[in-house]
C-alpha positions in Angstrom: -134.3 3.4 176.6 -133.6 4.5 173.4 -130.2 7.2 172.0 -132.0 9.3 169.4 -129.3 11.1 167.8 -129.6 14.3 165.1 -126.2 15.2 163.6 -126.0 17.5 161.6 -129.1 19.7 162.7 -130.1 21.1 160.1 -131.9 24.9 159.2 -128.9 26.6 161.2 -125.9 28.0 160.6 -122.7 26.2 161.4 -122.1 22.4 162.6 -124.2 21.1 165.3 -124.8 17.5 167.2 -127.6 16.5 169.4 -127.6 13.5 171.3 -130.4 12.7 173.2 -131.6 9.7 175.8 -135.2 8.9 175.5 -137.2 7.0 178.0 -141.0 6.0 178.0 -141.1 8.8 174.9 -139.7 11.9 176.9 -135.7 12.8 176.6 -134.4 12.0 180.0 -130.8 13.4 179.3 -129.5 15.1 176.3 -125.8 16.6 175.1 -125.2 19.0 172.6 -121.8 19.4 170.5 -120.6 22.0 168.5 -118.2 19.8 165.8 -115.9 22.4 164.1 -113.0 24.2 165.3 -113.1 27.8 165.0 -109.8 28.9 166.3 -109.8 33.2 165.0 -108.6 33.9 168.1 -105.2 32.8 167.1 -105.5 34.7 163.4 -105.8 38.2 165.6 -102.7 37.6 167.7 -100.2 41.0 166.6 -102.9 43.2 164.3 -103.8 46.4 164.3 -106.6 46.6 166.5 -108.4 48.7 164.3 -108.5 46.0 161.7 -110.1 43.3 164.1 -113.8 44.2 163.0 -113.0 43.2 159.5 -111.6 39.3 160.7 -114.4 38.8 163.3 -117.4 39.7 161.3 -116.7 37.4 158.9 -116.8 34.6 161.5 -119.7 34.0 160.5 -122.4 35.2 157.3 -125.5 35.2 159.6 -125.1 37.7 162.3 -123.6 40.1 159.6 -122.9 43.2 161.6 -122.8 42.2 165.1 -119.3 41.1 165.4 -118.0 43.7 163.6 -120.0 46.1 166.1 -118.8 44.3 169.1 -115.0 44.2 168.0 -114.9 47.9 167.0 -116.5 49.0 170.9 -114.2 46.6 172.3 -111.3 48.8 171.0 -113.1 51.9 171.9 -113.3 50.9 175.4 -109.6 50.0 175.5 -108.0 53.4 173.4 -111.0 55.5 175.0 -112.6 56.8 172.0 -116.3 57.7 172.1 -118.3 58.1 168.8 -121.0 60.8 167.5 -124.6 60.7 167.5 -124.7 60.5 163.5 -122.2 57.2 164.6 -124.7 55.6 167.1 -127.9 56.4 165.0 -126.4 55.0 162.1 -125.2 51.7 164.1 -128.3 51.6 165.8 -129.8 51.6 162.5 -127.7 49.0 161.1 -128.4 46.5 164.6 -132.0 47.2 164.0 -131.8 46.3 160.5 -130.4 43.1 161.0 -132.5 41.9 164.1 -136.2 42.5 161.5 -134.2 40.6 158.6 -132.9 37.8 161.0 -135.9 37.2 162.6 -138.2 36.9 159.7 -135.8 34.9 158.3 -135.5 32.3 160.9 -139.5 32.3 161.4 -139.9 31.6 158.0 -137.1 29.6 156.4 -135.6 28.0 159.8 -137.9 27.4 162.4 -141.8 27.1 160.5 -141.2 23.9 158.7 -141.2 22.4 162.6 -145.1 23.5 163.7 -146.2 24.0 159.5 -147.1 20.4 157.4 -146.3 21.6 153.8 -147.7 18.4 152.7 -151.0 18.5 154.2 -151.3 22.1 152.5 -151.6 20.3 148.8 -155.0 19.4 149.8 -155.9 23.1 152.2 -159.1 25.0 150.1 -157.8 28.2 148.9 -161.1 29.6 149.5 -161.0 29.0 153.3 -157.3 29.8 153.2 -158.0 33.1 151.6 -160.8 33.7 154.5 -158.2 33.0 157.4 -156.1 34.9 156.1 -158.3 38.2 156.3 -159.6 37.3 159.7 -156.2 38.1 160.6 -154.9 40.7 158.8 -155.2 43.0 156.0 -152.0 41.8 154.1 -153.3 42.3 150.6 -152.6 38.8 149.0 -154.9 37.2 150.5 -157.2 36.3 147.6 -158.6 32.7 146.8 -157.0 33.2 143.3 -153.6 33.8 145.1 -153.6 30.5 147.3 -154.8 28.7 144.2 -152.1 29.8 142.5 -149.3 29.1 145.0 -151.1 25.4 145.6 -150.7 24.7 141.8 -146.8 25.7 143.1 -146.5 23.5 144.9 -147.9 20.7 143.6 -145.8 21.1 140.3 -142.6 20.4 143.0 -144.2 17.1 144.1 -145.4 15.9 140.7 -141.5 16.6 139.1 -140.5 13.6 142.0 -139.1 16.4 144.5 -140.3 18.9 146.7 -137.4 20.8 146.1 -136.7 23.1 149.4 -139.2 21.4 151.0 -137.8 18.0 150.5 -136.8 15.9 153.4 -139.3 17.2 156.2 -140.9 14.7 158.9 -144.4 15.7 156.6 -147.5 13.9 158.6 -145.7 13.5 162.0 -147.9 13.6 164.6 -146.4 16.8 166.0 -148.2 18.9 163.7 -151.4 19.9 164.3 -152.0 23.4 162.2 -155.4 22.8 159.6 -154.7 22.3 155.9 -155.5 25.7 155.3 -152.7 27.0 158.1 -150.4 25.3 156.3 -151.3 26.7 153.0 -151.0 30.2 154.5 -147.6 29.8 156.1 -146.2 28.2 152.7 -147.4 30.9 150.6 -145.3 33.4 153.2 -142.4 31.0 153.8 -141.9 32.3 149.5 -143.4 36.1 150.1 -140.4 36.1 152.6 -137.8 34.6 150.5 -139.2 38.1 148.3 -138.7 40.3 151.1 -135.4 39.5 153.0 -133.9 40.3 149.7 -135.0 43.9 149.8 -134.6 45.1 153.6 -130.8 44.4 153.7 -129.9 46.9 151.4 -130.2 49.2 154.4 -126.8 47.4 154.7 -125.8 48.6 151.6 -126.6 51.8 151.6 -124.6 52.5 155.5 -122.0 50.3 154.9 -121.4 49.5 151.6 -122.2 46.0 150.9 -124.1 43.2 153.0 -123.7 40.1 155.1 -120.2 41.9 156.1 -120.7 45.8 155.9 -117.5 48.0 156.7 -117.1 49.5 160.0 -114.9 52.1 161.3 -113.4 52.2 165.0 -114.4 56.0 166.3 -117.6 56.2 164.2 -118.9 54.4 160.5 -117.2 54.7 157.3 -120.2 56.7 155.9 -120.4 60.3 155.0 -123.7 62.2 154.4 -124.5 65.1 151.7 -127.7 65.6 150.9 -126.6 66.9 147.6 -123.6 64.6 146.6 -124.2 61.8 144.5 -121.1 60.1 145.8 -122.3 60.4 149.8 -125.6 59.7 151.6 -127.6 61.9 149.5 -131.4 62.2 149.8 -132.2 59.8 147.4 -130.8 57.4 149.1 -132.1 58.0 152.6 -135.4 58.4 150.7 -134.7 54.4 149.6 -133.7 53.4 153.3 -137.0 55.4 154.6 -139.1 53.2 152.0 -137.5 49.7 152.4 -138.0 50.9 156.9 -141.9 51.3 155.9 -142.2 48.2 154.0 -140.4 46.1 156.8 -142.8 47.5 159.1 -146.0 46.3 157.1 -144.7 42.6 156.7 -143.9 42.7 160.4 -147.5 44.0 161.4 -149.1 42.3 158.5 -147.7 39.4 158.0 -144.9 38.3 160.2 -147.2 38.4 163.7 -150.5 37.7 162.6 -149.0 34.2 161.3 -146.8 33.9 164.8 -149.4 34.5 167.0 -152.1 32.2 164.4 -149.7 29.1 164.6 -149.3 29.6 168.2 -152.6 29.4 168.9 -152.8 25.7 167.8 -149.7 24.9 169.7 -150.3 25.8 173.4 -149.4 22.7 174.8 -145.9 24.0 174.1 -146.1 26.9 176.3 -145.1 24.0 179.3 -142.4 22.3 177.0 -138.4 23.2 176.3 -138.8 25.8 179.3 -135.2 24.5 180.5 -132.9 26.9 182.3 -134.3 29.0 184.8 -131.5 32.1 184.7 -131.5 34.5 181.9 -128.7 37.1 180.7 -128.9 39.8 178.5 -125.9 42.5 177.6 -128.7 45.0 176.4 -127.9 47.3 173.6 -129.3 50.7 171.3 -128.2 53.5 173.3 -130.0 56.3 172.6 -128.2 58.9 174.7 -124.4 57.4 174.2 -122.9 53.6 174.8 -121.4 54.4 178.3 -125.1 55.0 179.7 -126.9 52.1 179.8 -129.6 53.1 181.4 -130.4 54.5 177.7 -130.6 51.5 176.1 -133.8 50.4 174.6 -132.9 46.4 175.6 -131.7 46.7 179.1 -128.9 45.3 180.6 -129.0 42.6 183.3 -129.2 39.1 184.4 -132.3 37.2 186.5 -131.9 34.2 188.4 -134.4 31.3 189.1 -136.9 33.4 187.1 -137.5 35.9 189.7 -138.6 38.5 187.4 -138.9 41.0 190.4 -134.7 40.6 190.4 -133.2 42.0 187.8 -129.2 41.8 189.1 -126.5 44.2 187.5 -123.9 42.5 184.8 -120.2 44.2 184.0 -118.4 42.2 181.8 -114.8 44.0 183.1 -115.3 42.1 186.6 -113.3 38.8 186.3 -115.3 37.2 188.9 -118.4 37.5 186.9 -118.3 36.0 182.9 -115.7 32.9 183.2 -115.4 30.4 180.0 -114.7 26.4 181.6 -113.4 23.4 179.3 -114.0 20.2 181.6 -115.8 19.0 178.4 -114.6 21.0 175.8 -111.6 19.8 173.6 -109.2 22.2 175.0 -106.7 22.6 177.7 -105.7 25.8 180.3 -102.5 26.2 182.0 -103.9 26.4 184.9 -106.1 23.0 184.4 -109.2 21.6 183.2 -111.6 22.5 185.8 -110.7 26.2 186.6 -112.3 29.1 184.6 -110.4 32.0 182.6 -112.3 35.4 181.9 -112.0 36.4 178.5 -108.6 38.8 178.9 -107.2 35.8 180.7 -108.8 33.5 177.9 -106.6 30.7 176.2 -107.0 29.0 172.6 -105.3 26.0 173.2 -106.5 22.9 171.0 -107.4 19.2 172.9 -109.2 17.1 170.8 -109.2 13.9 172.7 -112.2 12.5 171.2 -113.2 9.6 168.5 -112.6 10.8 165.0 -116.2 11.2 163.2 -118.0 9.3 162.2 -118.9 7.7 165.7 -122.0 6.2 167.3 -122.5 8.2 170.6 -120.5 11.2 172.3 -117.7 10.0 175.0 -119.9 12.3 177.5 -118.1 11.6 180.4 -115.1 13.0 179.1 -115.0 16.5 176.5 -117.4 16.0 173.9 -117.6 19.6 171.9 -115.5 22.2 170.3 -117.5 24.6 172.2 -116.4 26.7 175.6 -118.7 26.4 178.7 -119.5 30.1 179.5 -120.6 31.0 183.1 -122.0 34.0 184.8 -120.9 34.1 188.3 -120.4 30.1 187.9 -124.6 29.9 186.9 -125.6 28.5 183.4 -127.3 31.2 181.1 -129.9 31.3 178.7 -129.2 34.4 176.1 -131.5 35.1 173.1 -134.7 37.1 172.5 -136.9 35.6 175.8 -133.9 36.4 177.9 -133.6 39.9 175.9 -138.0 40.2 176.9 -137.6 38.9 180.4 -134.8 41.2 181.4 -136.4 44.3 180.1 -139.8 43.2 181.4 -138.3 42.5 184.6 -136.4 46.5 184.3 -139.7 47.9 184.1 -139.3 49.0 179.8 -143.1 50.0 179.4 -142.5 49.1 175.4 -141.2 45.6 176.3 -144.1 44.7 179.1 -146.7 46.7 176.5 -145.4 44.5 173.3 -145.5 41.1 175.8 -148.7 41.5 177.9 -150.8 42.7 174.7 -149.0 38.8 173.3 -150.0 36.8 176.6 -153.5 38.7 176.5 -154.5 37.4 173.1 -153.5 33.6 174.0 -155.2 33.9 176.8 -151.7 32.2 178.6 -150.1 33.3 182.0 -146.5 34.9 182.3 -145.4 31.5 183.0 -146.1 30.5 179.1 -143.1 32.4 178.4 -140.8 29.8 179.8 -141.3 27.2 177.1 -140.1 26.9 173.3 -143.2 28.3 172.6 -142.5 31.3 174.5 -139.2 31.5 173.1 -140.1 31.4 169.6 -143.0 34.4 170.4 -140.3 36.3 172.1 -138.4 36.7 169.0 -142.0 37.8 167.1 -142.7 40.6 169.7 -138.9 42.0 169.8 -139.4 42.0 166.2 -142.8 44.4 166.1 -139.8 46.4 169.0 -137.5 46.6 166.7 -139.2 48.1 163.3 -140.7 50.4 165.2 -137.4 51.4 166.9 -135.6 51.3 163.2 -137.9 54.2 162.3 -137.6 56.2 165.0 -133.2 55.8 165.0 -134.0 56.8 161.2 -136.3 59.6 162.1 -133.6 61.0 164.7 -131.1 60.6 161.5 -132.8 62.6 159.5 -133.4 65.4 162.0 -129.7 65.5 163.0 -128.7 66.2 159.3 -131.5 68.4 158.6 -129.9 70.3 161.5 -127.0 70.3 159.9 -125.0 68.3 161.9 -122.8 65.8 159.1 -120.3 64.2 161.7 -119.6 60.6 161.9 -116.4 59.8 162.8 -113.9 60.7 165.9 -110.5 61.3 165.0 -109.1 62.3 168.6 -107.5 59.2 169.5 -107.5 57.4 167.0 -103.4 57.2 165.8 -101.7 54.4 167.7 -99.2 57.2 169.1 -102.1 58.1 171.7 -102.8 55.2 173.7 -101.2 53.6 176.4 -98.7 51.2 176.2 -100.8 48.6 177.0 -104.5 48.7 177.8 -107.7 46.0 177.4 -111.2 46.5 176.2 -114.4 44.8 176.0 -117.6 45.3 173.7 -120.8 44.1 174.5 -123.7 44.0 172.4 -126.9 41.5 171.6 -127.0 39.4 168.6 -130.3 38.3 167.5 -129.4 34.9 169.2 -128.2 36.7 172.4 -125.5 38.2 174.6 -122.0 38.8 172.5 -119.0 40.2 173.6 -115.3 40.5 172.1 -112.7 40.9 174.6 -109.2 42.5 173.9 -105.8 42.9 175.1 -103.3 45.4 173.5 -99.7 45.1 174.2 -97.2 47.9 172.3 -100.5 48.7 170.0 -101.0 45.3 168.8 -103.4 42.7 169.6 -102.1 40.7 172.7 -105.2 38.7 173.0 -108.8 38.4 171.3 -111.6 36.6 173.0 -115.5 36.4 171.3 -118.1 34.8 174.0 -121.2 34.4 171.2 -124.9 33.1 172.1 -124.5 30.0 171.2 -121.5 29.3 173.1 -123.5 30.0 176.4 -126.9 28.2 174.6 -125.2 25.1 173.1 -122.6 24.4 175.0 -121.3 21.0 176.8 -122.1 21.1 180.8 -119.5 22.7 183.7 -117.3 20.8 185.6 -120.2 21.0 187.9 -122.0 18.7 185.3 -124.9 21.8 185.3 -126.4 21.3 181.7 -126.1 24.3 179.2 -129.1 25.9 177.6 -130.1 23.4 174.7 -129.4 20.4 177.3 -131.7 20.8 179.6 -134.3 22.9 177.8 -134.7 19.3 175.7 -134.9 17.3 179.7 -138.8 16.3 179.5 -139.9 17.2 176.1 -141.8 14.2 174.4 -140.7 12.1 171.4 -143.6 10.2 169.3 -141.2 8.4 166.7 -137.6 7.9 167.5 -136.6 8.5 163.4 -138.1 11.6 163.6 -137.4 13.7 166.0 -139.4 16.4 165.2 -139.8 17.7 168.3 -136.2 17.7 169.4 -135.0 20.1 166.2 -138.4 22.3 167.2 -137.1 23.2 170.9 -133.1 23.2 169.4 -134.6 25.6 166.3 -136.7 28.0 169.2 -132.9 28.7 170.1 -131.7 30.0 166.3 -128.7 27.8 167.0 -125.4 29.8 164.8 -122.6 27.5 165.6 -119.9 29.3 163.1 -118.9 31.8 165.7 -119.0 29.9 168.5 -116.7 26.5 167.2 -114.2 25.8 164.3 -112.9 24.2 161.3 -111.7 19.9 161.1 -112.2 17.6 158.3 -113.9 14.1 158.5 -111.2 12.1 159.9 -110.5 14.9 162.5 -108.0 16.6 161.4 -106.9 20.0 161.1 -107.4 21.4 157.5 -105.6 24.5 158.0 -102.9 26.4 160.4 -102.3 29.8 160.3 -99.2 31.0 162.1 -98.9 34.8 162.9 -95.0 35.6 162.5 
């Protein structure tokens, strides 16, 4: 029996520790820990509410707009404030903008280097690159003179002594079993991506001023359109946006899924591996007829238990009995003691660090071993994410979703059942993808109508001033981030913030177990996965990378030795 453990995990965002227990090559136990401090909840304490987006979305400089989106609704739940359509077509857009430029991202730059050898691609034949590349789709660098080309690349990295961003990979494990030529293909992508990503978030730009962390406005966005006015929306510029839409779309269709569903292919055996949880939540989100009617929304709302799929159960994130955050192994402490749970209005912020000051050999697991809250929905651990996101909304009945995911499990020639794996996890987050570009144009499309119509509104005023709202009143905001189900919940006492409480993904993915000792989402989806070489766990960062871990939002900020670097104190 052997402790494999990976600290820090690396290709994510944030601070993350995996600890895992590996007998006869298969992980028999595992425990994940988040190993910052976080601690924004305290920075909020007596602010305008209004200014909240602007502090939360910069919790983290991956999920961008999210946070800010979540924060602002939460607000607009509690002061009652709905927005216009140009509002919700323009967030929409935004939302859809970050999901195509997320998940490309993490394909490429995050999560390929665990399936693709770059290594074994120094020695692929361009020629027989260039000709599997056409047999699956008509991207037009596909030459033999183009792989060439990018093979000379790469090369020039190993003969300088480095291979520069690909340095430090578990190159010829025997985990990977793509051909040379595979490999080529995906490397030359992994840079036409790097290209790419650069281009599509300028969407960003263009609605809110400036990206990771565009501005938001609480009753609408902080946009105005003129088609006439250089200093507003204008034409030109919606022009741009409609161009960089129809060039996202192509590297989806053209590249993005054709090399997915190719490197899949060669990796069924994962379909029946890093399945883990069987209960799945998803908040749902892009309302297409206003945010109070969710039966609108192009992800559906709901939650499925024991992967009844023919059960699709209602979620409200106002019922206190439902979404409870526990810290029997989490370094902090409640009032009312370690093994009850608080909904988010009721939440606490209280710091407990209790364990060994890094570095250490192992995790004290039977006592509280992460910086990371144990989220529960009606006391059951969650999965959130894209496959939760698929599996709800195929479970609703979406004909887009079950179109998008049966055309998917048709072409691998695997059963429903496949979907329940890393594998399936990591295609879930393809097909959402080919969703979400397509949705992105129609949101646009709709956009352009509405001000062709003349219809220029984008802001609601009514409300708005302080003066109007009740003396105290409490909000929530609920909304999917590309790695899951995110909500902000808030508490306004004499119009300031009384309390502020974010539940992110990977607080319900990658946190430590319950007081029930039930395993979290990356826990037990690493129970049974195989390990060929205990120095490289390849295939433990494969199923923890399937996930997208983003630990900034979900933990907080200590130094080496453990302590705290920095205390803010809101007078």
């Amino acid at each position: 029996m052997a402790r494999v453990v990976v600290d820090p995990v690396t290709r994510i965002e944030g601070h993350l520790r995996i600890e895992a227990v590996v007998e006869g090559g298969k992980i028999k136990d595992a425990f994940s820990s988040g190993t910052m401090v976080r601690g924004i909840e305290k920075i909020l304490k007596g602010r305008d509410p209004r200014d909240a987006w602007a502090f939360v979305e910069r919790v983290c400089g991956v999920c961008t707009t999210v946070h800010a989106l979540a924060s602002v609704r939460a607000v607009e739940d509690a002061i009652k404030i709905s927005v216009p359509k140009n509002a919700e077509l323009v967030r929409n857009i935004m939302f859809c903008t970050q999901y195509v430029h997320d998940h490309v991202v993490h394909f490429y730059h995050l999560h390929a280097l665990d399936w693709v050898d770059v290594v074994s691609a120094l020695s692929a034949d361009p020629q027989a690159t260039s000709d599997l590349a056409k047999s699956i789709s008509n991207y037009p660098k596909s030459s033999p003179g183009y792989f060439s080309d990018l093979q000379k690349r790469l090369k020039a990295f190993v003969d300088s002594g480095q291979l520069g961003i690909f340095a430090n990979g578990y190159w010829g494990h025997p985990a990977f079993k793509l051909p040379k030529e595979a490999n080529l293909l995906a490397v030359a992508h992994y840079l036409e991506a790097l290209e790419w990503q650069k281009e599509i978030v300028k969407i960003h730009a263009i609605f809110g001023g400036k990206n990771p962390h565009p501005n938001y406005l609480v009753g609408g966005v902080p946009c105005s359109f003129n088609l006439e006015e250089v200093n507003a929306i204008n034409t030109e510029k919606l022009n741009l946006v409609g161009k960089l839409i129809k060039d996202a779309m192509n590297f989806v269709e053209q590249v993005y899924i054709p090399d997915l569903m190719a490197i899949a292919g060669f990796y069924k055996d994962w379909a029946a591996i890093g399945g883990g949880l069987s209960n799945y939540l998803a908040y749902g989100d892009l309302p297409t007829q206003g945010y109070g009617n969710i039966e609108s929304f192009k992800f559906p709302r709901g939650a499925i238990l024991n992967r009844d799929l023919s059960k699709v159960y209602e979620v409200n994130g106002k019922d206190e009995n439902e979404i409870k955050e526990y810290i029997a192994h989490s370094w902090y402490k409640y009032s009312v003691g370690d093994e009850q749970g608080l909904h988010p209005w009721k939440g606490e912020t209280e710091f407990n660090f209790t364990g060994p000051k890094p570095p250490f050999d192992q995790l004290n697991v039977e006592s509280k071993y992460s910086w990371l809250k144990t989220p529960r929905w009606k006391d059951n651990p969650m999965e959130v994410g894209p496959l939760a996101r698929m599996l709800v909304g195929y479970g609703r009945g979406s004909q887009e979703i079950k179109e998008v995911v049966d055309e998917a499990l048709k072409k691998l020639d695997v059963p429903v059942t496949a979907l329940f794996s890393t594998l399936g996890r990591t295609a879930a987050r393809g097909l959402e993808t080919r969703l979400t570009v397509r949705w992105l144009k129609g949101f646009y499309d709709d956009l352009i109508n509405n001000l062709k119509s003349g219809e220029v509104s984008t802001f609601t005023r009514e409300k708005w001033e302080p003066t109007t709202w009740a003396t105290e009143c409490e909000g929530v905001g609920l909304t999917e981030a590309p790695r899951g189900a995110l909500a902000h919940w808030i508490r306004i006492k004499e119009r300031k913030i009384d309390n502020y409480q974010l539940v992110v993904p990977s607080t319900w993915n990658a946190s430590p177990r319950d007081f029930k000792g039930q395993r979290s989402s990356y826990e037990e989806a690493l129970i049974g996965t195989p390990v060929a070489k205990d120095g490289e766990p390849l295939e433990i960062i494969r199923t923890i990378h399937s996930f997208d871990p983003c630990l900034a939002c979900a933990v907080h900020l200590y130094d080496p030795d453990g302590n705290i670097v920095h205390q803010i104190t809101v007078e």
